[in-house]
Each structure stands twice: as structure tokens, then as C-alpha cells.
C-alpha positions as CSV (number, residue, x, y, z in Angstrom):
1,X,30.3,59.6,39.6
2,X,29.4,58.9,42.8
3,X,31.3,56.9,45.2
4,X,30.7,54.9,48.5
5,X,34.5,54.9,49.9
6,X,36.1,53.2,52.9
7,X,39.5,53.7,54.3
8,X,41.3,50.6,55.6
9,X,44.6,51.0,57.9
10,X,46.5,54.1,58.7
11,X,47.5,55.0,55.1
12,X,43.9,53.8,53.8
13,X,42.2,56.0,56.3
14,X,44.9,59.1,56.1
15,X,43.9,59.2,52.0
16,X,40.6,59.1,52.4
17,X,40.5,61.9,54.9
18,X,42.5,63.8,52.3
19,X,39.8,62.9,49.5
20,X,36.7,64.5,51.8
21,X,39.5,67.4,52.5
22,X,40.1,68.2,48.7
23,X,35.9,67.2,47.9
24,X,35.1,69.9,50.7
25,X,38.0,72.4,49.1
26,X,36.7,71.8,46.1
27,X,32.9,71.9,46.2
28,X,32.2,68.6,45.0
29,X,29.7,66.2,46.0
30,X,30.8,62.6,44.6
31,X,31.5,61.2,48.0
32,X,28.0,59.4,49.5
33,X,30.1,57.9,52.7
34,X,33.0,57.2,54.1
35,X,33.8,54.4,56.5
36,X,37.3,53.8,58.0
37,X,38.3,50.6,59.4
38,X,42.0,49.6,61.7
39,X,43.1,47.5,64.5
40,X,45.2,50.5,65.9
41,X,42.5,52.8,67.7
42,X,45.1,55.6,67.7
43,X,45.0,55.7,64.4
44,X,41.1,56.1,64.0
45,X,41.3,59.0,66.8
46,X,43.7,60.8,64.0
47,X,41.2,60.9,61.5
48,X,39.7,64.7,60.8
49,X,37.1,64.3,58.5
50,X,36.0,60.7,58.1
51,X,32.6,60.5,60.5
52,X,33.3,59.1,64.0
53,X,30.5,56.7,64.0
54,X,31.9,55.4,61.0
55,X,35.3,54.8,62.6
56,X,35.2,51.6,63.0
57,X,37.6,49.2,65.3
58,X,38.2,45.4,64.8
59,X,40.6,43.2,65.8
60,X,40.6,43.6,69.4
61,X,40.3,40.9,71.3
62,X,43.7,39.9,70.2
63,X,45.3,43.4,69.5
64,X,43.5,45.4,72.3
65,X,43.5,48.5,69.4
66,X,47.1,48.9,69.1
67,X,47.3,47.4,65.4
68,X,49.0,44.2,63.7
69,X,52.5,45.7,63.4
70,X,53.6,44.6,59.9
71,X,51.7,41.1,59.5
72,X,48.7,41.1,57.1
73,X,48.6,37.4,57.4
74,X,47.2,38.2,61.2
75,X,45.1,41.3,59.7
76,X,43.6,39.1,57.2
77,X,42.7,36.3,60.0
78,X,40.7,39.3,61.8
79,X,38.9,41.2,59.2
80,X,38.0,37.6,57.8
81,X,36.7,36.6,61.2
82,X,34.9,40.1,62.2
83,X,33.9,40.4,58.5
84,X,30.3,41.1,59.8
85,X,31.5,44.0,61.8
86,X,33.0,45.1,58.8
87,X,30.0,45.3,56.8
88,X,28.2,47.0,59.4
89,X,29.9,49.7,58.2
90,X,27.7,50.3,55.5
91,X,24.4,50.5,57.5
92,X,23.1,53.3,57.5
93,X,24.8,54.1,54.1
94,X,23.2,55.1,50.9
95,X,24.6,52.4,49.3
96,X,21.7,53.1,46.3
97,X,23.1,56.0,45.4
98,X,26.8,54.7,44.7
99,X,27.8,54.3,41.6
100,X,30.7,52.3,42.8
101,X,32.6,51.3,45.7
102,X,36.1,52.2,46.5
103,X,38.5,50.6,48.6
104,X,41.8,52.5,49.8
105,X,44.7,50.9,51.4
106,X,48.4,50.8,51.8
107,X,49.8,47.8,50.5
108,X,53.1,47.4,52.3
109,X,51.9,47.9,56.2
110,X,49.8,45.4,58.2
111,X,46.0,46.3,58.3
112,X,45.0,47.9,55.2
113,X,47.5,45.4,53.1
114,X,45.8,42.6,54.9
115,X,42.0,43.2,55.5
116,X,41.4,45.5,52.2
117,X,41.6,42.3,50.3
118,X,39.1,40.6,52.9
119,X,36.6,43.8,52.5
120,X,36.5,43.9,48.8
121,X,35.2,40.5,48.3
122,X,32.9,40.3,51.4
123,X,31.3,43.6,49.2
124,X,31.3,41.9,46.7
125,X,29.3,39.1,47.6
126,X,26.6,41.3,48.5
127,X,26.5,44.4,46.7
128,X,25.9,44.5,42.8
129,X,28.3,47.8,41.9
130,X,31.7,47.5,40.6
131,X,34.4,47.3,43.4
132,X,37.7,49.0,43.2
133,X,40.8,49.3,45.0
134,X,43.4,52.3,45.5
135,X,46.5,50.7,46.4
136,X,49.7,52.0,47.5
137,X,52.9,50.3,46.6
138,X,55.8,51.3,49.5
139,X,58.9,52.8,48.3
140,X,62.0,50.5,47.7
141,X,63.8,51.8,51.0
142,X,60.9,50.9,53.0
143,X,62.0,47.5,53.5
144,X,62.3,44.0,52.2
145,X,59.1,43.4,54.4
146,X,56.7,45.9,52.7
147,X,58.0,44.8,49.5
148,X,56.6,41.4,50.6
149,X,53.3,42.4,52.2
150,X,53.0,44.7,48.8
151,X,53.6,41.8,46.7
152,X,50.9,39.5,48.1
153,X,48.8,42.1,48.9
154,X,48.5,43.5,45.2
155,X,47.9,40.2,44.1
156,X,45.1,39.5,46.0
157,X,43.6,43.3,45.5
158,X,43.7,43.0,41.7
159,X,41.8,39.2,42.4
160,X,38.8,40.6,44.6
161,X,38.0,43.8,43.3
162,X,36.8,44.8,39.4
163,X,40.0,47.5,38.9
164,X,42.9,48.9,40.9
165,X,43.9,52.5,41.0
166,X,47.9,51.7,42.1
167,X,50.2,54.3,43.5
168,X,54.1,54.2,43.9
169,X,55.0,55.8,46.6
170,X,58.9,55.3,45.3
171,X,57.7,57.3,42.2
172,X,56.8,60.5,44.2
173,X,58.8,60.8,47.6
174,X,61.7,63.5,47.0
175,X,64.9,62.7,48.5
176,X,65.0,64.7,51.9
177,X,62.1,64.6,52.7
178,X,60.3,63.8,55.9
179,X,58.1,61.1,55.6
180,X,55.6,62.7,57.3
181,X,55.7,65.3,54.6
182,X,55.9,63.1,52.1
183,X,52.6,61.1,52.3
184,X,50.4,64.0,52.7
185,X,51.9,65.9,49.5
186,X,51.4,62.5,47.6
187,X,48.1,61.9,49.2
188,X,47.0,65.5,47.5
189,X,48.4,64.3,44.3
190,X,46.6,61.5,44.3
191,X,43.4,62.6,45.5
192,X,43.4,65.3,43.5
193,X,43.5,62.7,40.1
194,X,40.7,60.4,41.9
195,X,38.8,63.7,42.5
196,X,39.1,65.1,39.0
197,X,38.1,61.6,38.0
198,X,34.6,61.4,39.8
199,X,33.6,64.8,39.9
200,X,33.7,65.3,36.4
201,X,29.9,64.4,34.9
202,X,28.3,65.6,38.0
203,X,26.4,68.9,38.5
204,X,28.2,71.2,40.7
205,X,26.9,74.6,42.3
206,X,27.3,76.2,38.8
207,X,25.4,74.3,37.1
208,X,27.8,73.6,34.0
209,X,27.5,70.8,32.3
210,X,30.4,69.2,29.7
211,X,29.6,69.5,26.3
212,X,30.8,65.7,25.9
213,X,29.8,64.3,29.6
214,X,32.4,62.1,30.8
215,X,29.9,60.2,33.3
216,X,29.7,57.3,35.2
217,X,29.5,54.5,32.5
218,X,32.4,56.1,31.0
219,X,34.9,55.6,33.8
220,X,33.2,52.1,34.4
221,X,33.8,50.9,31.0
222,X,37.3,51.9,31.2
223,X,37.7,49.9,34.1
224,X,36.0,46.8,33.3
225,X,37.7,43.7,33.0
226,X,39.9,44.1,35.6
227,X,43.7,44.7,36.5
228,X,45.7,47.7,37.5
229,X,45.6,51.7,36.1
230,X,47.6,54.4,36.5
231,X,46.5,58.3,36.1
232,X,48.5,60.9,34.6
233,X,47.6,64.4,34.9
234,X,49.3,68.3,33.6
235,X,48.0,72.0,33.8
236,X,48.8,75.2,32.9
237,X,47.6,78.5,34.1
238,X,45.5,81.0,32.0
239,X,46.4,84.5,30.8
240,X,44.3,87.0,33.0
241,X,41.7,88.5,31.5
242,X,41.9,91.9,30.2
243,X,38.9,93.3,32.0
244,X,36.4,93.0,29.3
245,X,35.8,89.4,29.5
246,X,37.1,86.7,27.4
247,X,36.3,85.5,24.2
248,X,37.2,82.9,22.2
249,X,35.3,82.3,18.4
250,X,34.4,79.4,16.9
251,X,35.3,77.0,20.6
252,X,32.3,75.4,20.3
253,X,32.2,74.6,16.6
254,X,31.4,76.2,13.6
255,X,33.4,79.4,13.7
256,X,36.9,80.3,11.7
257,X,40.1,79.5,13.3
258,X,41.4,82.6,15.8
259,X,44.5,82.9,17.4
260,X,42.5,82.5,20.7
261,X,41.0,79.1,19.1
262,X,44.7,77.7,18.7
263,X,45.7,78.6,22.0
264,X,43.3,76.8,23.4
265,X,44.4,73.6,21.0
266,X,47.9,73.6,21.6
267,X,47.4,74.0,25.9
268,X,45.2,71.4,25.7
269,X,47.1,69.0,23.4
270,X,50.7,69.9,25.4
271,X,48.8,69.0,28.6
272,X,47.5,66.0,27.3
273,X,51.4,64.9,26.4
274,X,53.0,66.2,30.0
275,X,50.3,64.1,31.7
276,X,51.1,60.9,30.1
277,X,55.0,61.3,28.9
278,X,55.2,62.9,32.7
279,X,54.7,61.5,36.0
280,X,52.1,58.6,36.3
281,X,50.7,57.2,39.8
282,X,52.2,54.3,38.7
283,X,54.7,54.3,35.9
284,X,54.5,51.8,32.9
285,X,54.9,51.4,29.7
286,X,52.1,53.3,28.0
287,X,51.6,51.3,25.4
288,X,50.6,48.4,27.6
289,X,47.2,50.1,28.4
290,X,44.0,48.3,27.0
291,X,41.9,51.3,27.6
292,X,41.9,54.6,28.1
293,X,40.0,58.2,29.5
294,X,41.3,61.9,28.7
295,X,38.9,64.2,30.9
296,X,39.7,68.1,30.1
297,X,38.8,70.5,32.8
298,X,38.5,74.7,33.2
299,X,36.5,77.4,32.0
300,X,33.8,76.4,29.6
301,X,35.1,78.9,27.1
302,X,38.8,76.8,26.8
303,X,36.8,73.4,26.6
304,X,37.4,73.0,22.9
305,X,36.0,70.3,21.3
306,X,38.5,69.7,18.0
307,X,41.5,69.8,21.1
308,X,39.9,67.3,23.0
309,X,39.3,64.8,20.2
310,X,42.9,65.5,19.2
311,X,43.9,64.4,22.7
312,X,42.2,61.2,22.5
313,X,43.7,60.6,19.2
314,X,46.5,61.2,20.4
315,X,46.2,58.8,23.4
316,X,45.1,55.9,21.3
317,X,48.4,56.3,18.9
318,X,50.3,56.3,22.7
319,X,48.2,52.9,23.8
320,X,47.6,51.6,20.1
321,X,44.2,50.9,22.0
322,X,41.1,52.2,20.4
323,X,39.1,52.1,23.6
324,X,40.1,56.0,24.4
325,X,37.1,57.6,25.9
326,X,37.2,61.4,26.2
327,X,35.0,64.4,27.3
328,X,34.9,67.8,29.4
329,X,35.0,69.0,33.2
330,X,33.8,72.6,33.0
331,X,35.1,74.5,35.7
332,X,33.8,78.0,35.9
333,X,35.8,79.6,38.1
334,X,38.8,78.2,37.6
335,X,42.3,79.4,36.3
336,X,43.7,76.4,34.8
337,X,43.4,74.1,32.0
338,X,44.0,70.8,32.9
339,X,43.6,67.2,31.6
340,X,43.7,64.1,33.1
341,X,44.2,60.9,31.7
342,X,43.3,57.2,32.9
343,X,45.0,54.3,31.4
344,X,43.7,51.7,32.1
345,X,44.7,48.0,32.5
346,X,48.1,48.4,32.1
347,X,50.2,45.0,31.5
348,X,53.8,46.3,31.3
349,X,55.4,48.5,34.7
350,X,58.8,47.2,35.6
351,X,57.4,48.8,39.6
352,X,55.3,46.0,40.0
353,X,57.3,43.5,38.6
354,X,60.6,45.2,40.6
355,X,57.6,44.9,44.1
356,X,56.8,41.0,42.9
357,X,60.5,39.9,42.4
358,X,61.5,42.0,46.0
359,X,58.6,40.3,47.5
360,X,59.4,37.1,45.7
361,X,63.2,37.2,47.3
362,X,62.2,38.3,50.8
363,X,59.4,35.1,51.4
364,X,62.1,33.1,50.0
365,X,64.5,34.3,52.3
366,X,61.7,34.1,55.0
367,X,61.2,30.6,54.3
368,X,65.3,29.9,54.3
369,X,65.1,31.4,58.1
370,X,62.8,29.1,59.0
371,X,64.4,26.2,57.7
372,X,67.7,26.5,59.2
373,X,65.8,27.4,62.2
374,X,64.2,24.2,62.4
375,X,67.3,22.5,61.3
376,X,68.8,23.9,64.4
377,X,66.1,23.0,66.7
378,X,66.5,19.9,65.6
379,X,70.1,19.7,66.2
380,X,70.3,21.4,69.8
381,X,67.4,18.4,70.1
382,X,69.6,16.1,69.0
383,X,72.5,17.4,71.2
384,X,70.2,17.4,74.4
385,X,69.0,13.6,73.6
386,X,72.9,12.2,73.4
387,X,73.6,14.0,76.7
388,X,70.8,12.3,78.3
389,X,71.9,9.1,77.0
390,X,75.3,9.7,78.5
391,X,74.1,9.9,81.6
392,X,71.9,6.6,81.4
């Protein structure tokens, strides 16, 4: 699948440098362009891999390139009124050639939670290809702000664009950990289910090609409609091989049952469960999930077919949804079985509900603030006015 992806903000722009990172590592080729948009020019000159002429700065005839702090309301006002400058950043793209467009941002800061929003439906209004959005929900000890920005933010992500990929940063940080640290391991976990995601159905340098092709249309139609996914996703390491090659009978249909044929079932089916029962990018309940995707990736030879339709079995008894698309990721080279699995349209996930009440809370107490400092304008006024009548 091929995608046309912009970064917007610092952690918006730090992903999506970590997406080309992982495509390059990989050997993929779903990426057409990348475009990355701030009002901090610092945080533009961090970028590694995003191109510089697609680094593009806005904002600054009221910023001066040193970013909006913490307020999306004032990052909104900008993108909305440099939205041209914006969408220069897909001249020059091969905007043809993307399947979709996709949208990454951090949802608790100031730029990306503010101006992704703006972005998406700017695209939208031009371009005819679905628009989605990776958002990323701040941990809960990041502050009654961010839980604010997220909480406006995700609203208005999930009302512009035609699906949202969300990940909870409270979900993955391990206590200790620098923060520093701690974004760019979850960045690779993340990127590495988005990568998974779009470079499965494309032809890589091997030439392999799925026996069921999980293409493009397959990871639109799980998407359409709208709202919020989450992606789970498990591996487990291969037995070497014993010099003589591998061989499995009756993989790819029509042979007896072999010992080699079960093991290949039963890593595939137990991967399928960790990646769902296990850590999600966002967790939910699983059974709130309207649709579903199980792509199974590694060496042709371990793609069974009878595992993989288990798997999606499987996945609709999880979801009770019988929208569960599946199909295979050969990977020649590779060591691993792995399978990944998109849910998606999930209704139930007491993280966004916990991120809407927070935010809820903090713009009430916001509001309170503002009130009694008004009411106490008005009462040093009021002060200030008798004393002047006292002395007339």
C-alpha cells in the first residue's frame, strides 16, 4: 500500500523519520513522500531522514520559528491561516501514486495536536484518497494540559480524516525511563505495525508474492467508515535450519498433516492470540471492533494457509464481527513468524474515555480560573472606583 505521509510537530515529524528509518532498514518501498510541517524551526533542523525541501516552516510571523508552546488553539489559527503553504507541501509530490494519505501527530503538545486537524481536511477538500490520522495520546503524568489538548484534538482528528491509527503513549512508557528513550522505542513499535501494515501486498526485491494478497483495498475497507483502530502484533523466532534446507509438506494445501505442518499452525494461531490478548497501540475492549485484518508475515514455507484462516476465525469469535479480512506477508529472508492484527473501529477503550473525562475536568477547571479571575478584576475595579469617589 502505498502511502503519501506528512509529519506535523515535533512528535509527528520524529515518527515519521522513524517510519523512512525502519522502510530503509527494511527494504520496503510504500513510502511515495514525506513532508514535515512545525512552527519550531529547531525542530525541523532535527529531522534525519524526512527531505529538507520538504521541511516546511509556518507560523512565523507570530512565532519567529520557536513553536506554540502548549496551545493548539494558536497552532490551529496558523495552519488555518497559512493552509496554502501547507499544501504546497505536496507539490512536487506523486500524489497519483498514493493509495492514501497519512497524517502523524502528537495529540497532547501544541503544533501537531493543533494544525494536524487543520491539514487533514484542507487534504481533503482537494484530494480524492482516503485520509488518515496516527495519533498519539500523552501519558497520564504528562499533565492535566495534554490531557486537554489530547481530548479536543482526538475529537477533531477522528472528525476530518476517514480513520485514526491511535497510540497511548501511557500504555508503553516503562517506569524509569528517560523520556527521551522512551519515544523512540515506542516510535519503533509503532512504526514497525504501520510498516508491516503497508508493505504487505507490495512487491519487494524478492519478488514474493502472498498467496492471499492482503492489498490496498483490504486495509481500506477495514478502515472505512471512520473512527479510531488499534494494532496488535506477536512473533516468534524459527528453529534454524539443519543445513539441508527446510521442508514443510502439505503448507500450501493438499498434502497429509506433518509434524512440520502443525508447527507451523500452532505459531501462527499463538501469535495471533499474544497479538491481540497482548499489548495493543491502544488498548480496548476487543470486542468493540467492527472490523478487522490479520496479516501473517515470514518465510513463504511457514505461510500456511489452514493457520491463517484459523486466525481470522479466531479474530471474528474475539470481535463477534464478521468483517475479518486476512492474508500473507512473505518474507524470504526472515527468521520470524509474525502476525499482525488491525481492529478496526473500536467503540469501547476506557484510555480515551479516561483522556476525554481528564480533558473534560482540566477545560472546566480552565474555565473556573477565568471566572474568578474576572470576578476579581471586577472587584479590584470596584475597589479602585470607591476610592475615587472618596476623594471627590
Amino acid at each position: 500500500m502505498k502511502v503519501l505521509c506528512f509529519g506535523v510537530g515535533q512528535a509527528g515529524g520524529n515518527v515519521l523519520d522513524a517510519l523512512l528509518r525502519y522502510e530503509q532498514r527494511t527494504n520496503a518501498d510504500y513510502v511515495v513522500d514525506a513532508v514535515a510541517y512545525n512552527t519550531a524551526s529547531a525542530d525541523l533542523r532535527g529531522l534525519d531522514l524526512v527531505p529538507e525541501e520538504n521541511r516546511i516552516l509556518f507560523g512565523a510571523d507570530e512565532v519567529s520559528g520557536h513553536g506554540v508552546g502548549a496551545d493548539n488553539e494558536l497552532a490551529a489559527e496558523l495552519a488555518e491561516r497559512d493552509s496554502r503553504q501547507l499544501l504546497r507541501g505536496t507539490d512536487g509530490a506523486p500524489t497519483s501514486t498514493a493509495d492514501a494519505f497519512l497524517i502523524f501527530a502528537g495529540l497532547g503538545g501544541g503544533t501537531g495536536s493543533g494544525a494536524a486537524p487543520v491539514l487533514a481536511k484542507h487534504l481533503n477538500r482537494i484530494y480524492e484518497q482516503p485520509i488518515y490520522g496516527v495519533g498519539i495520546l500523552p501519558a497520564a503524568d504528562e499533565g492535566a494540559l495534554y490531557s486537554r489538548n489530547a481530548a479536543r484534538s482526538l475529537k477533531a482528528f477522528v472528525d476530518v480524516t476517514d480513520h485514526v491509527f491511535a497510540f497511548d503513549n501511557g500504555a508503553w512508557a516503562e517506569s524509569g525511563e528517560d523520556v527521551a528513550q522512551a519515544h523512540e522505542s515506542m516510535n519503533e513499535e509503532l512504526v514497525r505495525r504501520l510498516g508491516i501494515l503497508f508493505a504487505s501486498g507490495e512487491v519487494g526485491e524478492s519478488g514474493s508474492v502472498g498467496e492471499s494478497v492482503v492489498d490496498s483495498s483490504e486495509v481500506i475497507n477495514t478502515l472505512r467508515g471512520g473512527g479510531i483502530s488499534t494494532i496488535g502484533y506477536a512473533a516468534s523466532e524459527l528453529p534454524e535450519s539443519d543445513g539441508g534446507g527446510f521442508s514443510i509438506s502439505g503448507l500450501l494445501g493438499g498434502g497429509s498433516s506433518s509434524s512440520d505442518e502443525l508447527d507451523s499452525i500452532n505459531r501462527i494461531t499463538t501469535q495471533t492470540r499474544k497479538a491481540v490478548l497482548g499489548r495493543l497501540t491502544l488498548p480496548c475492549d476487543v470486542d468493540s471492533a467492527s472490523r478487522g485484518l490479520v496479516v501473517v508475515s515470514g518465510p513463504p514455507e511457514w505461510l500456511n494457509r489452514k493457520a491463517i484462516e484459523r486466525s481470522r476465525t479466531w479474530v471474528e469469535e474475539q470481535t463477534g464481527s464478521m468483517e475479518v479480512r486476512g492474508g500473507d506477508y512473505p518474507l524470504p529472508e526472515s527468521n520470524h513468524v509474525g502476525v499482525l492484527v488491525l481492529l478496526g473501529d473500536v467503540s469501547r477503550s476506557d484510555r480515551v474515555a479516561e483522556v476525554r473525562s481528564t480533558g473534560v475536568e482540566a477545560e472546566r477547571d480552565r474555565r473556573q480560573r477565568d471566572a474568578d479571575a474576572d470576578a476579581s478584576e471586577d472587584k479590584t475595579e470596584a475597589v479602585v472606583d470607591d476610592r475615587l469617589d472618596s476623594l471627590f
